[in-house]
VODO-8276 format. One record per residue (C-alpha): chain; residue number from 1; x negated, y, z negated; residue in three letters. Coordinates in pm, whole numbers. Last residue first. Example, Ala and Ser with C-alpha at 12.3 -4.5 7.8 and 13.67 -1.06 7.14 Angstrom:
BEGIN
node c->A | k->2 | c1->-1367 | c2->-106 | c3->-714 | r->ser
node c->A | k->1 | c1->-1230 | c2->-450 | c3->-780 | r->ala
***
This chain:
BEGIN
node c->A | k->82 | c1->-3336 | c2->-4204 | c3->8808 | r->unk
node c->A | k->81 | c1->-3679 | c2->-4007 | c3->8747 | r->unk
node c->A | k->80 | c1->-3566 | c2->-3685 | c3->8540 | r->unk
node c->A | k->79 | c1->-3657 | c2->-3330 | c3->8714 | r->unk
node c->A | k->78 | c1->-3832 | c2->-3104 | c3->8471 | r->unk
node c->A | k->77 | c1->-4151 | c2->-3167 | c3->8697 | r->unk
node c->A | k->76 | c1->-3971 | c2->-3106 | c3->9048 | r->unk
node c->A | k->75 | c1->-3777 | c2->-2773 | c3->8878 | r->unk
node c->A | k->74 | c1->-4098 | c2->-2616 | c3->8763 | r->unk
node c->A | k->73 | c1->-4234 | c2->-2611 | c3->9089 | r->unk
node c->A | k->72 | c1->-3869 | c2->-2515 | c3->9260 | r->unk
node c->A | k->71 | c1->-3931 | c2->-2229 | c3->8965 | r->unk
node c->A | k->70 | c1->-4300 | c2->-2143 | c3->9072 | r->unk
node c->A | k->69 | c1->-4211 | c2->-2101 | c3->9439 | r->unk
node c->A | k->68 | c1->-3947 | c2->-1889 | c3->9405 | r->unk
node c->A | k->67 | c1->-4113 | c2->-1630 | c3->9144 | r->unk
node c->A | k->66 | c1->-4374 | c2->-1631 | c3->9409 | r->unk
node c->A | k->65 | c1->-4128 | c2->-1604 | c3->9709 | r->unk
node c->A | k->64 | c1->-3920 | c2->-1321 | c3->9455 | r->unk
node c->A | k->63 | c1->-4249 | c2->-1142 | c3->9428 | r->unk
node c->A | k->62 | c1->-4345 | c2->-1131 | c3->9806 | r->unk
node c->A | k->61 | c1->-4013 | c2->-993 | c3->9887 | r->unk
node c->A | k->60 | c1->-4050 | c2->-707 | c3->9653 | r->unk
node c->A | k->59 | c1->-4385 | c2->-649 | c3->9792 | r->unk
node c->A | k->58 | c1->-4256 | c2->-663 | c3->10163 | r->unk
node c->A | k->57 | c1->-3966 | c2->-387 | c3->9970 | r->unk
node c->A | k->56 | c1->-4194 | c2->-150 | c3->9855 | r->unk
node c->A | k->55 | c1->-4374 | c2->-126 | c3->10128 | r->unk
node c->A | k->54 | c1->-4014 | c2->-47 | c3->10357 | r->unk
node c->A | k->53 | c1->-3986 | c2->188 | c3->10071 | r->unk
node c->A | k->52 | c1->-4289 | c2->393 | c3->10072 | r->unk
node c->A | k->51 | c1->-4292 | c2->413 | c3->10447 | r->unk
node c->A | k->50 | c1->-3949 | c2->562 | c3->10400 | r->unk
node c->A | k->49 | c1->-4018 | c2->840 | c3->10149 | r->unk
node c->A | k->48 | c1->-4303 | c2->901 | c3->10400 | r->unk
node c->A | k->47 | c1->-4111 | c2->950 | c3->10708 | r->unk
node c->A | k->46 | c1->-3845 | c2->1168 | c3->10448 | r->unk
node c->A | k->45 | c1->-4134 | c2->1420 | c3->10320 | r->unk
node c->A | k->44 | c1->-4258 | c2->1471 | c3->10694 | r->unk
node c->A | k->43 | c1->-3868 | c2->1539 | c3->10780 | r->unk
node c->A | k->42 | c1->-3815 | c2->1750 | c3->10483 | r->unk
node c->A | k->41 | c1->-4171 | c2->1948 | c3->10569 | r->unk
node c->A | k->40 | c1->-4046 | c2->2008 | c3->10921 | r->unk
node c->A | k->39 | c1->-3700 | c2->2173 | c3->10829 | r->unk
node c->A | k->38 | c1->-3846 | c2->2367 | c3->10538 | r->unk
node c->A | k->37 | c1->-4059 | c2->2504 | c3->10813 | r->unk
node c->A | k->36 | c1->-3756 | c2->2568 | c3->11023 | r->unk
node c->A | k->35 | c1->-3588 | c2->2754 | c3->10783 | r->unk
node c->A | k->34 | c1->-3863 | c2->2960 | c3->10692 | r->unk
node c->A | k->33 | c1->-3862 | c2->3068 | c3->11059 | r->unk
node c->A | k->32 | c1->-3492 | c2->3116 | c3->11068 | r->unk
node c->A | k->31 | c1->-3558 | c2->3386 | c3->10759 | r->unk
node c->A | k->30 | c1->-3820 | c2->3530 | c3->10922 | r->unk
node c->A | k->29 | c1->-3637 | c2->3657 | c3->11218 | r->unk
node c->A | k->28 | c1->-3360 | c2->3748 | c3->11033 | r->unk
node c->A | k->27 | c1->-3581 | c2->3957 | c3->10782 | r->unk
node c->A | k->26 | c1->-3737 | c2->4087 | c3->11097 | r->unk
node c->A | k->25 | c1->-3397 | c2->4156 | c3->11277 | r->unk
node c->A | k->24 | c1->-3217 | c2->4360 | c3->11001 | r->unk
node c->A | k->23 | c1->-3517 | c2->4549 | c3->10915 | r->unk
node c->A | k->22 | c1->-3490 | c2->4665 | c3->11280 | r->unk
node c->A | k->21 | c1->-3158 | c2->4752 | c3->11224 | r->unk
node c->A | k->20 | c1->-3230 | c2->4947 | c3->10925 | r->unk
node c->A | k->19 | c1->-3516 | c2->5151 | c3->11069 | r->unk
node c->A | k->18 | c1->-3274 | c2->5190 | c3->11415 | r->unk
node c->A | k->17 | c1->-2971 | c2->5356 | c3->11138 | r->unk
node c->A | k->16 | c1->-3233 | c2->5539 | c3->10937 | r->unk
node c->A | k->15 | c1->-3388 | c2->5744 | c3->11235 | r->unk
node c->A | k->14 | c1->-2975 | c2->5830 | c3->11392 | r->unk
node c->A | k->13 | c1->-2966 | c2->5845 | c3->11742 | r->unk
node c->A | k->12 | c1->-2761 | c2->6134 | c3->11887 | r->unk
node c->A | k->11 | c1->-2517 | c2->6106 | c3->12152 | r->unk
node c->A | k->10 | c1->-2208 | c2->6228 | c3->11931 | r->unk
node c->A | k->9 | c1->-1872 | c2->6063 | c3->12011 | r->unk
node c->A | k->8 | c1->-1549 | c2->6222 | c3->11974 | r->unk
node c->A | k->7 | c1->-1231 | c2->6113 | c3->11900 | r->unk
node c->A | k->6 | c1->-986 | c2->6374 | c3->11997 | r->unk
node c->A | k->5 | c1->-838 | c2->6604 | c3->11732 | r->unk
node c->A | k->4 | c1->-483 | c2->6600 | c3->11645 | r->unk
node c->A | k->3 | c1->-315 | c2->6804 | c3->11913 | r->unk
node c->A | k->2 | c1->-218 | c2->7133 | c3->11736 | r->unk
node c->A | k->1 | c1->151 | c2->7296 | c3->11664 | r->unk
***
């Protein structure tokens, strides 16, 4: 009877196997990179979402002290003498 045959490893480099890899690590490479733009454009996107709100909300304010204001007025004249 025969040994089974021993593994064997060839020292050979294979063209397609280092043009795949290399593929491999651009398209990784560029995919993290797109990430990280998407990254900095949310956070620009959210800074201004909140300066829009924190606006929004003085004028808000400013409203209900009008609306405030005119209803205490119309209060004081509605107001029977006793």
């Amino acid at each position: 009877m025969t040994q089974p045959d021993q593994w064997q490893m060839k020292k050979e480099l294979n063209l397609a196997h280092v043009l795949t890899t290399l593929a491999l690590l651009v398209s990784g490479i560029l995919y993290i990179n797109d990430l990280d733009k998407r990254i900095i454009t949310n956070t620009q996107e959210l800074n201004h979402i909140k300066q829009i709100r924190n606006e929004d909300q003085k004028r808000i304010e400013k409203r209900l002290d009008s609306i405030e204001k005119k209803l205490d007025a119309l209060l004081s004249v509605n107001r029977p003498l006793s």
